[in-house]
Backbone as CSV, one residue per row, in Angstrom:
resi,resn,N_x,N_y,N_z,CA_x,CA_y,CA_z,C_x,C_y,C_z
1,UNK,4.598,66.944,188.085,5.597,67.790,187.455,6.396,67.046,186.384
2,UNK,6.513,65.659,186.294,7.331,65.143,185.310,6.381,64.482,183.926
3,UNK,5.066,65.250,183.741,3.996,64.515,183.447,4.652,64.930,181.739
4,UNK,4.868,66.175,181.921,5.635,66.448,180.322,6.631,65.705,179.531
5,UNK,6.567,64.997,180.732,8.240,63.938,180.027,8.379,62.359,180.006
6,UNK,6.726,62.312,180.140,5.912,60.690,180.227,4.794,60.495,179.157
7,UNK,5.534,59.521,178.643,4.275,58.930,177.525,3.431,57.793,178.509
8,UNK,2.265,58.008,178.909,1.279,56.879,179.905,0.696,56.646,179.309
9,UNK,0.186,55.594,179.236,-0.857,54.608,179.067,-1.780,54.397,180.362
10,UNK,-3.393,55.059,179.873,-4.037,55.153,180.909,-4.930,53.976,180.735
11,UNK,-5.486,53.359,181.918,-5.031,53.595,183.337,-3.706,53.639,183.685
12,UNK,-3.265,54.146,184.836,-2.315,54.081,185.619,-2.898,53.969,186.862
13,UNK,-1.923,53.415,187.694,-2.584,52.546,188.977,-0.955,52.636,189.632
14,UNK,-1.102,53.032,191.084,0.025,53.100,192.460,-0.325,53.117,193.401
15,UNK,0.586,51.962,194.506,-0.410,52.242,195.741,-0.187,53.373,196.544
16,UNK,-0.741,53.361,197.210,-0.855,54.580,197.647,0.247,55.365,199.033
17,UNK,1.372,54.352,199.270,2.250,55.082,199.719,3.452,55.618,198.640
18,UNK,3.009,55.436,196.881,4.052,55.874,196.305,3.707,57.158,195.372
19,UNK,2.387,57.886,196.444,1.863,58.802,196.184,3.062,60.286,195.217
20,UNK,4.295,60.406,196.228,5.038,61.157,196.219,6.451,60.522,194.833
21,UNK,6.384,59.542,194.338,7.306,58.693,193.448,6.785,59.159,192.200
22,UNK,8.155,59.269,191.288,7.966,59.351,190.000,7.619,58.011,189.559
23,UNK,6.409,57.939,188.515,6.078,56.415,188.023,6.467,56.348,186.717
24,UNK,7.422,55.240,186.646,7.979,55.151,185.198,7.021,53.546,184.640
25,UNK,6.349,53.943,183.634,5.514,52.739,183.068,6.149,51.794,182.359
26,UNK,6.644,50.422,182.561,7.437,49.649,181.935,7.029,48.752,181.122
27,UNK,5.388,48.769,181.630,4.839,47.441,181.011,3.374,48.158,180.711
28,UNK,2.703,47.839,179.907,1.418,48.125,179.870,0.513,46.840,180.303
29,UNK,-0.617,47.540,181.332,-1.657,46.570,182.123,-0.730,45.504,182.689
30,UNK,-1.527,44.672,182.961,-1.030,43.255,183.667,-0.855,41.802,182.637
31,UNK,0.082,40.930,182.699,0.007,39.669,182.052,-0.789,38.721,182.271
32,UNK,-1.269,38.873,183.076,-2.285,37.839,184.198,-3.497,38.037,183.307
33,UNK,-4.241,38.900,183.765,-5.537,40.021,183.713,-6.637,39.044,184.002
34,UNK,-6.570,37.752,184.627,-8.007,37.418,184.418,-8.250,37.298,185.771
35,UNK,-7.894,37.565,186.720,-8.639,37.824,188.106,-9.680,38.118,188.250
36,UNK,-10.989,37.281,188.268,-12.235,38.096,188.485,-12.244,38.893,188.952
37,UNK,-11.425,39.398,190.319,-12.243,40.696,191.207,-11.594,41.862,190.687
38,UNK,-10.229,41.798,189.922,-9.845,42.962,189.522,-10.231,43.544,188.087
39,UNK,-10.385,45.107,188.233,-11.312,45.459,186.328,-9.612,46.291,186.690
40,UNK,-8.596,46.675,187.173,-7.738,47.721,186.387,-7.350,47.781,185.284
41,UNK,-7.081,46.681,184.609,-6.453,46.445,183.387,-7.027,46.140,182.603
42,UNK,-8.858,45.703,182.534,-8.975,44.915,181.731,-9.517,45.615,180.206
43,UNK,-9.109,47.110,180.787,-9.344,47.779,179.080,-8.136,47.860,178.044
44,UNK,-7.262,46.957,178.729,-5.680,47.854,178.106,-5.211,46.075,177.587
45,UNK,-4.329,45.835,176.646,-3.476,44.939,176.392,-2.172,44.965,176.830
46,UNK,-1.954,43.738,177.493,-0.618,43.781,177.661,0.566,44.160,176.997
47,UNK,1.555,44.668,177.226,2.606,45.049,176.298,3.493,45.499,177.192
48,UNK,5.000,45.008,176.934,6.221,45.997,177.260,6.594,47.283,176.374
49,UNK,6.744,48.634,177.334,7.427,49.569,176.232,8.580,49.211,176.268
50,UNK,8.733,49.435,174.627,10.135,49.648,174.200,11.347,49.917,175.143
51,UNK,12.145,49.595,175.330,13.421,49.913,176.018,13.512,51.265,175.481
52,UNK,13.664,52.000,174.036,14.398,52.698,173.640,13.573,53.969,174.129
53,UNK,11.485,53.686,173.748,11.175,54.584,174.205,11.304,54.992,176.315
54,UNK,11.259,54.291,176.750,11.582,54.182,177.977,12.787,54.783,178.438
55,UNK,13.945,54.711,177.949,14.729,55.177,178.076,15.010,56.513,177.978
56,UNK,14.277,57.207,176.646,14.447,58.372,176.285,13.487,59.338,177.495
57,UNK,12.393,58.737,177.930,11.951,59.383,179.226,13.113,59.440,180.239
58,UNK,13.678,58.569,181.050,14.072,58.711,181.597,15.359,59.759,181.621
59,UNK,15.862,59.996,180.313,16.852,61.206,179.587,16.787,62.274,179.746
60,UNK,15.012,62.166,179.584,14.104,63.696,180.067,14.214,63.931,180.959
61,UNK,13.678,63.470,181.911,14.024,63.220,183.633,15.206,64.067,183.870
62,UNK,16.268,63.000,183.728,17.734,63.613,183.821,17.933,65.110,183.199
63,UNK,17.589,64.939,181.914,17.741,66.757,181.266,17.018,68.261,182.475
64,UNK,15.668,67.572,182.544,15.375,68.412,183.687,15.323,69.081,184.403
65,UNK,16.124,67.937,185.359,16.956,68.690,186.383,16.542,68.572,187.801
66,UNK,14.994,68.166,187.894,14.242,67.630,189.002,14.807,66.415,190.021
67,UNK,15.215,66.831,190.933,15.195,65.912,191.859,14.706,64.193,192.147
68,UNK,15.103,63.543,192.143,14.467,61.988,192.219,14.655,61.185,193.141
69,UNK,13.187,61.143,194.023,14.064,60.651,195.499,13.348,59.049,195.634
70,UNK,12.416,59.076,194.612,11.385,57.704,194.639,10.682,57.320,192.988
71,UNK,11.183,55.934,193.088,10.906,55.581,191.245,9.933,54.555,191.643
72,UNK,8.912,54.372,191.456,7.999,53.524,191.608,7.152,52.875,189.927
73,UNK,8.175,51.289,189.151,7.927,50.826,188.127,6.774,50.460,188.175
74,UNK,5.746,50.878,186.895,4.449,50.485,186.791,4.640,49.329,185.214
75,UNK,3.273,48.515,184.524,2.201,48.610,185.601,1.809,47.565,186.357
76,UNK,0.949,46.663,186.145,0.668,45.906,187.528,1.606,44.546,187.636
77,UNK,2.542,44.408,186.618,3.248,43.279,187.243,4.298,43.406,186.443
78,UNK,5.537,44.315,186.541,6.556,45.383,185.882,7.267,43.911,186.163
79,UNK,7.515,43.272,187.064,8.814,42.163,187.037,8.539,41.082,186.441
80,UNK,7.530,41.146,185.805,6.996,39.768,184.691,8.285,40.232,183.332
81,UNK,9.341,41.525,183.013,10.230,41.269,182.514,11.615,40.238,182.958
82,UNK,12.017,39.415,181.826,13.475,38.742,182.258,14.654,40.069,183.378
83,UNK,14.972,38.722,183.730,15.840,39.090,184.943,16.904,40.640,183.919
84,UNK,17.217,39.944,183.071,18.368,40.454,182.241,17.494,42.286,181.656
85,UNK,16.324,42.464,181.263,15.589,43.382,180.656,15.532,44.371,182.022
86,UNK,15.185,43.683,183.095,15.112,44.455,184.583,16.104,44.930,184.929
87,UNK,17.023,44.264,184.810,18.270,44.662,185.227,18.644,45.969,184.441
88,UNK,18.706,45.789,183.313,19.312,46.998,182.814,18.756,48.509,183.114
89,UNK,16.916,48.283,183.279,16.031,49.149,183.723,16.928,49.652,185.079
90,UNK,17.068,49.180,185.806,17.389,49.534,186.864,19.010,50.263,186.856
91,UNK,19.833,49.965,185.917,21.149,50.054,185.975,20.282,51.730,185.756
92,UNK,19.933,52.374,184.288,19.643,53.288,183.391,19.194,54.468,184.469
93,UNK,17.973,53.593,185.503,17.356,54.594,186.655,18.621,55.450,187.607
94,UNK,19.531,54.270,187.558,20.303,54.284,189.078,21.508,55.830,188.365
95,UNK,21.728,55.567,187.200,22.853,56.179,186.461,22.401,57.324,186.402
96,UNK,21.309,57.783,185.514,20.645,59.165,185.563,19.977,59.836,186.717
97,UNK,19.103,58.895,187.113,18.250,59.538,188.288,18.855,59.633,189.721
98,UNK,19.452,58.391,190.261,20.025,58.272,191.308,18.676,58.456,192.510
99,UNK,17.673,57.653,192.536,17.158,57.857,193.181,17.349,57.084,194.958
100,UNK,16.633,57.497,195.908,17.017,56.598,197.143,16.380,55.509,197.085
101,UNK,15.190,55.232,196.365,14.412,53.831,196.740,13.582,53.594,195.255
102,UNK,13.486,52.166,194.402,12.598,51.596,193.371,11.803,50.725,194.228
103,UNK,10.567,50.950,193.436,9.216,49.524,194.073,8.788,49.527,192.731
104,UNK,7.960,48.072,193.177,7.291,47.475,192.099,6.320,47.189,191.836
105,UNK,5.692,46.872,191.174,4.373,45.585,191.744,4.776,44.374,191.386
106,UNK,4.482,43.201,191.740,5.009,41.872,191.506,3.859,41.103,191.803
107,UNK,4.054,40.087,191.055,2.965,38.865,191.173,4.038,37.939,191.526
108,UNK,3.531,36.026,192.043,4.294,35.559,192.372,4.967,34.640,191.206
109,UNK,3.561,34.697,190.567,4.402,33.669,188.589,5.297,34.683,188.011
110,UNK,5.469,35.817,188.507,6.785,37.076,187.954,7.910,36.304,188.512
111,UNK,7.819,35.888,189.578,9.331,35.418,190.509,9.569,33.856,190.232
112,UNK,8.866,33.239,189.498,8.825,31.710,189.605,10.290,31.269,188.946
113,UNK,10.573,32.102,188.028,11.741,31.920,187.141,13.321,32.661,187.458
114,UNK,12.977,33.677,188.371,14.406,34.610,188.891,14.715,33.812,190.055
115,UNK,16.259,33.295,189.705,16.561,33.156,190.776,17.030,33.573,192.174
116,UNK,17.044,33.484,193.028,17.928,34.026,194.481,18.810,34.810,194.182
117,UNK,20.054,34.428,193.358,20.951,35.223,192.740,20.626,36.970,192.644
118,UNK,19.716,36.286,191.021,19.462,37.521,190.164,18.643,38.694,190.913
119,UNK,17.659,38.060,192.355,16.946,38.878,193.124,17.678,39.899,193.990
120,UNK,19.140,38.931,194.048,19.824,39.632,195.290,20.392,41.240,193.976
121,UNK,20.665,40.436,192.851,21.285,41.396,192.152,20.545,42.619,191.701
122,UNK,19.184,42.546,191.468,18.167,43.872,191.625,18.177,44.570,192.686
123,UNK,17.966,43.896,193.769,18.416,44.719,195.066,19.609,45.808,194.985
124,UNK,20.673,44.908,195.031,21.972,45.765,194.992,21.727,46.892,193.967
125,UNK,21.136,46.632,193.096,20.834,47.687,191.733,19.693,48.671,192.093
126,UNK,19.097,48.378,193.419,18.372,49.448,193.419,16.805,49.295,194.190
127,UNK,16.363,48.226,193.826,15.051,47.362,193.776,15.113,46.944,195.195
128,UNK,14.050,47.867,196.621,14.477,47.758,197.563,13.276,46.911,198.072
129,UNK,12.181,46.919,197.243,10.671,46.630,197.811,9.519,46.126,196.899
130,UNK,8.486,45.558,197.189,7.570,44.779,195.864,6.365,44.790,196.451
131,UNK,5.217,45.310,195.784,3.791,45.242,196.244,3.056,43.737,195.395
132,UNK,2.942,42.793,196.688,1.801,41.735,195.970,0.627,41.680,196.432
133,UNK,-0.430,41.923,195.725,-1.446,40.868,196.083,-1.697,39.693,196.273
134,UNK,-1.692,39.573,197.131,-1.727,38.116,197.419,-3.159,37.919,197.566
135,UNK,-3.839,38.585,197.856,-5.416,38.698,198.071,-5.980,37.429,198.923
136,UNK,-5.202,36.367,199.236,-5.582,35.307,199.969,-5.108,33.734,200.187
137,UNK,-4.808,33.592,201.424,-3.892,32.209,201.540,-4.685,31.231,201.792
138,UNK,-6.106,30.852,201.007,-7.007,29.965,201.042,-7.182,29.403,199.500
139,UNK,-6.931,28.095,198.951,-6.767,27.998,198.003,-7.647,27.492,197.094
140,UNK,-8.915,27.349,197.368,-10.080,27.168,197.571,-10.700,29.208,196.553
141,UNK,-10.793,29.542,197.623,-10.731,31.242,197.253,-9.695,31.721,196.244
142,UNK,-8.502,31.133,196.538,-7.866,31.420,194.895,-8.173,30.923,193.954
143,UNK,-8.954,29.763,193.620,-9.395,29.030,192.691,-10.399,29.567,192.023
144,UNK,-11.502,30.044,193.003,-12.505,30.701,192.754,-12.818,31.521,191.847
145,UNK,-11.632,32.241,192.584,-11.064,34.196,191.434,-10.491,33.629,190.523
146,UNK,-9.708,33.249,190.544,-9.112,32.679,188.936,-7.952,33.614,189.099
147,UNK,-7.412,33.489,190.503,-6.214,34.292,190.928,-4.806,34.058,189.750
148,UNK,-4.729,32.183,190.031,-3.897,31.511,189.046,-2.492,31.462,190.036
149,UNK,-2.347,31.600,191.546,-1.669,31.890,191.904,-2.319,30.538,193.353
150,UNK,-1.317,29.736,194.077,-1.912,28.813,195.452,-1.204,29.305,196.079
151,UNK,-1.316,28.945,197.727,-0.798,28.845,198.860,0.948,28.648,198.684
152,UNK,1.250,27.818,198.380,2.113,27.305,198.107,3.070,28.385,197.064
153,UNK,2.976,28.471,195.972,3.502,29.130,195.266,3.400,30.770,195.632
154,UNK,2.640,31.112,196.059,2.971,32.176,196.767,3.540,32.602,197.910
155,UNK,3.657,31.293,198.689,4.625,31.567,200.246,5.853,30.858,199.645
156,UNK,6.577,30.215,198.331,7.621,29.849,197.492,8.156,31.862,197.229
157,UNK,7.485,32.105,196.856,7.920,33.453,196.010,7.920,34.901,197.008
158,UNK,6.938,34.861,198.274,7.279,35.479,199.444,8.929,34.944,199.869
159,UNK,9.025,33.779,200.209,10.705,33.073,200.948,11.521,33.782,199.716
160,UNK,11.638,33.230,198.636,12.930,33.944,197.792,12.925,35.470,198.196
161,UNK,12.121,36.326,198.126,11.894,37.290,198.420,12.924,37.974,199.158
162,UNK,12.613,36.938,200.395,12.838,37.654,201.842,14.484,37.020,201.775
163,UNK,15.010,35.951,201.240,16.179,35.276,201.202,16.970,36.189,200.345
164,UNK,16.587,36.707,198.790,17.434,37.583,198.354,17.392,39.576,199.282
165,UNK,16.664,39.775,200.188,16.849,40.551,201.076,15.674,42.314,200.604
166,UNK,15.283,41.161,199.428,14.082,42.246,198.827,12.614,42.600,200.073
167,UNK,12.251,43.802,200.541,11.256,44.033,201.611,9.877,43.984,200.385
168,UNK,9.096,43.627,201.267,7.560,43.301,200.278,6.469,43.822,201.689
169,UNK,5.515,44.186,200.347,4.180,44.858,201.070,3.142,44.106,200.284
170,UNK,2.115,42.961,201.382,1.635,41.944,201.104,-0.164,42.610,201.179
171,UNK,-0.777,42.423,200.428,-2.372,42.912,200.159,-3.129,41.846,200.130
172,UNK,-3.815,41.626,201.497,-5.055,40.834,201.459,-6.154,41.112,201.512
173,UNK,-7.150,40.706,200.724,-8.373,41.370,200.086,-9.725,40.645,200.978
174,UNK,-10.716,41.532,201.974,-11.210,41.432,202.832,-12.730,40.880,202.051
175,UNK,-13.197,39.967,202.358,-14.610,39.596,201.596,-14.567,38.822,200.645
176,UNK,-13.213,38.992,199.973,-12.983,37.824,199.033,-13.533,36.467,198.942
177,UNK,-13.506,35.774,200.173,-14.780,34.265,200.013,-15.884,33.841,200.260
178,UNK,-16.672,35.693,200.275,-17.972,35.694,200.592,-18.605,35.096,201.574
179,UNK,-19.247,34.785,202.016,-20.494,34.245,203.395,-19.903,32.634,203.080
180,UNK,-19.477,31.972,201.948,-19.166,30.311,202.000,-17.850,30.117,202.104
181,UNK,-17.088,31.147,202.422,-15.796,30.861,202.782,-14.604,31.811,203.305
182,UNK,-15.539,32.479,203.892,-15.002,34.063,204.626,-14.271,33.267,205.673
183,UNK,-14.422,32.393,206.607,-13.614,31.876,207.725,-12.345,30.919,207.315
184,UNK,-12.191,30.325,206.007,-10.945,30.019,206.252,-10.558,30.918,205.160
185,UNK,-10.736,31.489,204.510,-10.244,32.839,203.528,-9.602,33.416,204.990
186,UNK,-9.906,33.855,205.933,-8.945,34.706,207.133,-7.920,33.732,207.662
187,UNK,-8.175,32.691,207.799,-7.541,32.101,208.706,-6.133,31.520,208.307
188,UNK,-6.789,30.859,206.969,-5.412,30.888,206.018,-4.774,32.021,205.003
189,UNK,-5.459,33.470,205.710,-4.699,34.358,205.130,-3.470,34.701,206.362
190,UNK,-4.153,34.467,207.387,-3.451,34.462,208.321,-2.025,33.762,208.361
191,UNK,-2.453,32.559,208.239,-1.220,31.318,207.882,-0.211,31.976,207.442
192,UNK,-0.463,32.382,206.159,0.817,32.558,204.848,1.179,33.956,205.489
193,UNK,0.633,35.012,205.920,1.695,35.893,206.517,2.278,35.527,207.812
194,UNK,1.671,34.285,208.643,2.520,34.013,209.629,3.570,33.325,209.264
195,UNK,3.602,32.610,208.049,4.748,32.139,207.611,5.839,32.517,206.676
196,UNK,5.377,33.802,205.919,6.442,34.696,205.535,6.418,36.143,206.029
197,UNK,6.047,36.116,207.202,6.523,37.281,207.733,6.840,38.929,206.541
198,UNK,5.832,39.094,206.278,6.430,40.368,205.102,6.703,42.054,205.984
199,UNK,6.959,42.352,205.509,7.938,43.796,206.304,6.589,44.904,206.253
200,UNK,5.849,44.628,205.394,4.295,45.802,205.268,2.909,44.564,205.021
201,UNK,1.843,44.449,205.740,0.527,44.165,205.539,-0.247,45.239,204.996
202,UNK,-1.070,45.178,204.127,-2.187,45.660,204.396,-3.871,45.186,204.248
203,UNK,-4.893,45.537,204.276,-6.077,44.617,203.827,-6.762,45.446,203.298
204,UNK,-7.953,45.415,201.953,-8.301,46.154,201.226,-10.006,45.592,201.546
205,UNK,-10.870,45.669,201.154,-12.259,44.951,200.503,-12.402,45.480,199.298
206,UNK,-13.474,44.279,199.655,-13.417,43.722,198.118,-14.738,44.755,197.107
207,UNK,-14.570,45.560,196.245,-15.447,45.828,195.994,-15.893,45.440,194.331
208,UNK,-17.209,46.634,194.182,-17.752,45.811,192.604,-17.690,47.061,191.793
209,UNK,-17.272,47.757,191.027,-17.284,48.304,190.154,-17.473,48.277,188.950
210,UNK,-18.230,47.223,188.435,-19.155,47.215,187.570,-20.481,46.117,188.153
211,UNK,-20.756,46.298,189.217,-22.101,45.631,190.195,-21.586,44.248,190.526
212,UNK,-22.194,43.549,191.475,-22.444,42.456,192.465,-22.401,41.497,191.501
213,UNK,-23.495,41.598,190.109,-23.276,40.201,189.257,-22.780,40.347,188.778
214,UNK,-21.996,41.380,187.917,-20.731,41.356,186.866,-20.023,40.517,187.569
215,UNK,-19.409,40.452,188.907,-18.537,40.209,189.304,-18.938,38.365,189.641
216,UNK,-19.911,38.451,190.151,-20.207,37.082,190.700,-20.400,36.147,189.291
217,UNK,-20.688,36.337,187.935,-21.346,35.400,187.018,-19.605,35.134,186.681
218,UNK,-18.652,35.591,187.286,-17.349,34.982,186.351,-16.441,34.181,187.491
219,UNK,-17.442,33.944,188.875,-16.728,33.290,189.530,-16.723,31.505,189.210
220,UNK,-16.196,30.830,190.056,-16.152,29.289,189.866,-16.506,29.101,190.515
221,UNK,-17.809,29.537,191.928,-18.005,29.055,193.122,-19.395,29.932,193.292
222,UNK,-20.493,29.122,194.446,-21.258,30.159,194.683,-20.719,31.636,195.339
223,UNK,-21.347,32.492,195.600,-20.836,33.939,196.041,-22.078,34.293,197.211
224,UNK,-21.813,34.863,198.246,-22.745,36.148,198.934,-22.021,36.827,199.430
225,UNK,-22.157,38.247,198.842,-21.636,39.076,199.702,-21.664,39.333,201.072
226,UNK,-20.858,39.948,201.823,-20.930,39.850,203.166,-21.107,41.430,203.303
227,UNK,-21.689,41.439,204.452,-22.121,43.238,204.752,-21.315,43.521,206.179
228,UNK,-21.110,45.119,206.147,-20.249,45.339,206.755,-20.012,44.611,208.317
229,UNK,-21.004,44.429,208.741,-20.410,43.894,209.969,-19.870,42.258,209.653
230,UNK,-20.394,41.540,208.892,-19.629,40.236,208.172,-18.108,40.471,207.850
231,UNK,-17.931,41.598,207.537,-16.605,42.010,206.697,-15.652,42.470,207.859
232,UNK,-16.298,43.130,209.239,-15.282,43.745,210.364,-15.339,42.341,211.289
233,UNK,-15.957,40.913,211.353,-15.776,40.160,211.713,-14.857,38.619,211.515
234,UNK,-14.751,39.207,209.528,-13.474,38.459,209.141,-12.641,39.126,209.114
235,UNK,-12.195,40.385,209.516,-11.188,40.865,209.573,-10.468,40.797,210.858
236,UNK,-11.454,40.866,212.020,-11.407,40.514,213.805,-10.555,39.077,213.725
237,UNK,-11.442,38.096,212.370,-10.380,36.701,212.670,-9.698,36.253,212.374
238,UNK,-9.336,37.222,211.351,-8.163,37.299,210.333,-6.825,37.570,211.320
239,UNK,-6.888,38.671,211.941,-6.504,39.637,212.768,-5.941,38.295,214.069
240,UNK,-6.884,37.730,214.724,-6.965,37.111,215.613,-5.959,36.439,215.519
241,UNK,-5.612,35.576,214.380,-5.120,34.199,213.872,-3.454,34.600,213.589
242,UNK,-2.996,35.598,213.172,-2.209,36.516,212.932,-0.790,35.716,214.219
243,UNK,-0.010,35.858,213.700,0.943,36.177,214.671,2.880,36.171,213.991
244,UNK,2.495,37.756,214.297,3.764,38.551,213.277,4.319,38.769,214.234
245,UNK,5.780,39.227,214.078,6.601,39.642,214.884,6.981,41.100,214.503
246,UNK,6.917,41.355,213.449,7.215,43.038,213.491,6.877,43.636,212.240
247,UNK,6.008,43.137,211.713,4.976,43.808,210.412,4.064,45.189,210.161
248,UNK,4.599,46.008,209.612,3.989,47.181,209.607,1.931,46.832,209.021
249,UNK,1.531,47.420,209.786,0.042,46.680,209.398,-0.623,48.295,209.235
250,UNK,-1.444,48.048,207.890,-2.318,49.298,207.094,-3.818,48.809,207.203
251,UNK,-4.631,49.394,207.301,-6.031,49.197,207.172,-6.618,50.366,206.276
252,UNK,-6.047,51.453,205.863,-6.267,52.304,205.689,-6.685,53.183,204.062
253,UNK,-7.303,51.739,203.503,-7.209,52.262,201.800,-8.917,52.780,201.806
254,UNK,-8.939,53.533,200.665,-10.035,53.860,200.694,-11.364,52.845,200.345
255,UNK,-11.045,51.264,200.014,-12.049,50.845,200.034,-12.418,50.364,201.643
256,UNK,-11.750,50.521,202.318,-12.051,50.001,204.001,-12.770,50.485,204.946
257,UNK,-13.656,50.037,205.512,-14.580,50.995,206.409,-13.957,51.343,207.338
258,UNK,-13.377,50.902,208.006,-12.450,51.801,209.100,-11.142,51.581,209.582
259,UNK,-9.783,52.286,209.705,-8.761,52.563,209.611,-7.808,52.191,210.745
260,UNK,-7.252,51.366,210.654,-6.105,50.417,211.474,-4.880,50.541,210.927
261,UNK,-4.175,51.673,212.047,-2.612,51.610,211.849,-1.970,51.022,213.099
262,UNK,-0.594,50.393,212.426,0.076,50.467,213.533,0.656,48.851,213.558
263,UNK,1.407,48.509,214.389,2.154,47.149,214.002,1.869,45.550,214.820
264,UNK,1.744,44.728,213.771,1.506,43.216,214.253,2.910,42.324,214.536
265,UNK,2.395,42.098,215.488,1.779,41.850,216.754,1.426,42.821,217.604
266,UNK,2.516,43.615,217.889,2.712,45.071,219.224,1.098,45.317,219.181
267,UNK,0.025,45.682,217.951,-0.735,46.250,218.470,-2.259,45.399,218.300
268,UNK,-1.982,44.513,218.202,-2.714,43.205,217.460,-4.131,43.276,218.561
269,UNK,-4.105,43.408,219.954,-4.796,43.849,220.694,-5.818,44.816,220.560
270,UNK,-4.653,45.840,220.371,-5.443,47.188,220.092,-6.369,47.292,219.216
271,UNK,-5.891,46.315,217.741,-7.017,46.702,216.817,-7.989,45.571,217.067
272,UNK,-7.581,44.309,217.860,-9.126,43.652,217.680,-10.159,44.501,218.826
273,UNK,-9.518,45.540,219.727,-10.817,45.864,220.267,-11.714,46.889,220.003
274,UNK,-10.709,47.780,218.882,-11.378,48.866,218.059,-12.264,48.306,216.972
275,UNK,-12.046,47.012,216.628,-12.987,46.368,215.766,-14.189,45.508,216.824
276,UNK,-14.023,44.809,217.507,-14.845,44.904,218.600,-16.163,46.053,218.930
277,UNK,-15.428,47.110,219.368,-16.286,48.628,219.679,-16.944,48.808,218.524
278,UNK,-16.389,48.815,216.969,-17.269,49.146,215.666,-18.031,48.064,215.010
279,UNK,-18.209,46.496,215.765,-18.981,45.670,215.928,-20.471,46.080,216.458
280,UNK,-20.125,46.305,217.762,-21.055,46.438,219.100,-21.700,47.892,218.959
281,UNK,-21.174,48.656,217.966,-21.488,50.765,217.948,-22.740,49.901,216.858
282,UNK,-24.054,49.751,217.553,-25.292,49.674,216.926,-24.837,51.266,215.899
283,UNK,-24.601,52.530,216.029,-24.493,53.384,214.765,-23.640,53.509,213.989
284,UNK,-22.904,53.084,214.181,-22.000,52.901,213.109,-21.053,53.922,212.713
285,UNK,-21.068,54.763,214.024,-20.664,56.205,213.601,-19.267,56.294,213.270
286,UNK,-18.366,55.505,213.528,-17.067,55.702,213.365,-16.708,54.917,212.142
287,UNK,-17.708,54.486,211.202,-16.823,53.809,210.283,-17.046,54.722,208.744
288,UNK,-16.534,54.760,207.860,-16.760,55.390,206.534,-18.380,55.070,206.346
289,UNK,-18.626,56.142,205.573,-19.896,55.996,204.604,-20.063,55.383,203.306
290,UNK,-20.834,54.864,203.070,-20.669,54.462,202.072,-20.009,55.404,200.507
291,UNK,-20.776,56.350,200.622,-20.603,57.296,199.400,-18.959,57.850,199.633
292,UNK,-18.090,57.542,200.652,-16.602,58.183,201.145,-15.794,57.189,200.560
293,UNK,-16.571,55.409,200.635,-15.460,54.681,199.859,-14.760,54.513,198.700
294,UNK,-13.680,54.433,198.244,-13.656,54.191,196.582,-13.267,55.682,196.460
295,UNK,-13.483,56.984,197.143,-13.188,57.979,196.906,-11.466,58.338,196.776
């Protein structure tokens, strides 16, 4: 409904609990963009819009008259603006729209430079939550992808996070170190959320959308894909290794073969034995089809 009163730049990309959020585009594509496994961005150039045009959307908004209960800043790494450029974004949202909750997407070289302070001060302004990929706390596997992001610097930028009182929803990407490094790709994905504790998990796989070698000729490492039962067995030890105290945990995106809700630790049980059962189900009947994923 607010599509009349948005200049986008397509693609556009949200995860998928901000289904129901108005998306205000702040940045075009990502600054990063060279992640092997990700193609979202890689047709678009980076760019900030204009403040002025940005603004005048949001005017629209307000003229309207529509309700605003969720602002969700696109696109894939909206806080790669200065503390000072964000800020005002957020003042402009809070004044006209008045909405109850802003998210983001965030990378962790977005946060390397804001301090504690300025984090706490987005918050107060509005900025309640941040989607990262983290895609993996093996640094080895980040190297690989050409993430550009380690262990280290990403459990640095999880802690500020959680210290300026900002909630984050952490994305680890299932298959990511293929058959030569699928076991500590889990184990030290495990690590880094046992050590920053984030308020939302979720886990995605890994897929190819432009085929198996597009993807593999731009890695830094050999590659084999892993097939589904490879993929529900690093997730079993991923899972295993885990130990959260009160993390909302998602399994549930459409690239995933089968669907794990519910919270780590409390149910940490539960899902290794439903992954277990879709191990051992010689048919396979309970997990997605292939042709359902990606849908």
């Amino acid at each position: 409904m607010f599509f009349n009163y948005l200049n986008y730049s397509e693609p556009l990309f949200r995860p998928p609990s901000e289904a129901n959020s108005l998306i205000l585009q702040i940045t075009h594509g990502c600054s990063w963009n060279k992640c092997i496994f990700c193609e979202m961005y890689k047709s678009k150039k980076f760019s900030v819009k204009p403040e002025e045009e940005l603004f005048a959307e949001i005017d629209a908004i307000f003229n309207s008259q529509y309700k605003v209960k969720k602002v969700f800043l696109a696109d894939g790494d909206a806080m790669v603006l200065s503390y000072g450029r964000f800020i005002n974004i957020l003042k402009k949202i809070n004044t006209n729209l008045k909405p109850v909750r802003i998210t983001a997407y965030a990378s962790a070289g977005n946060l390397r430079d804001k301090t504690i302070e300025e984090l706490i001060d987005l918050r107060e302004n509005g900025l309640q939550m941040v989607y990262m990929g983290i895609e993996s706390g093996d640094n080895e596997v980040l190297n690989n992808v050409n993430k550009g992001e380690t262990y280290e610097s990403t459990a640095d930028a999880l802690h500020k996070l959680k210290k300026a009182g900002i909630k984050v929803s952490v994305m680890i990407l299932t298959g990511l170190g293929g058959k030569e490094f699928w076991e500590q790709h889990a184990i030290n994905s495990a690590k880094i959320v046992n050590e920053t504790q984030p308020e939302f998990l979720s886990t995605l796989v890994l897929s190819y959308p432009f085929g198996e070698k597009h993807f593999i000729k731009g890695l830094n490492s050999k590659f084999t894909p892993l097939n589904v039962v490879e993929l529900l067995l690093e997730l079993k030890l991923f899972i295993q290794n885990t130990n959260l105290e009160q993390t909302v945990f998602r399994s549930d995106h459409a690239s995933n073969y089968m669907v794990l809700k519910g919270f780590l630790g409390r149910d940490k049980e539960i899902f290794l034995k439903q992954i277990e059962n879709a191990i051992s189900d010689e048919t396979k009947s309970g997990l997605r089809p292939e042709w359902l994923r990606g849908l």
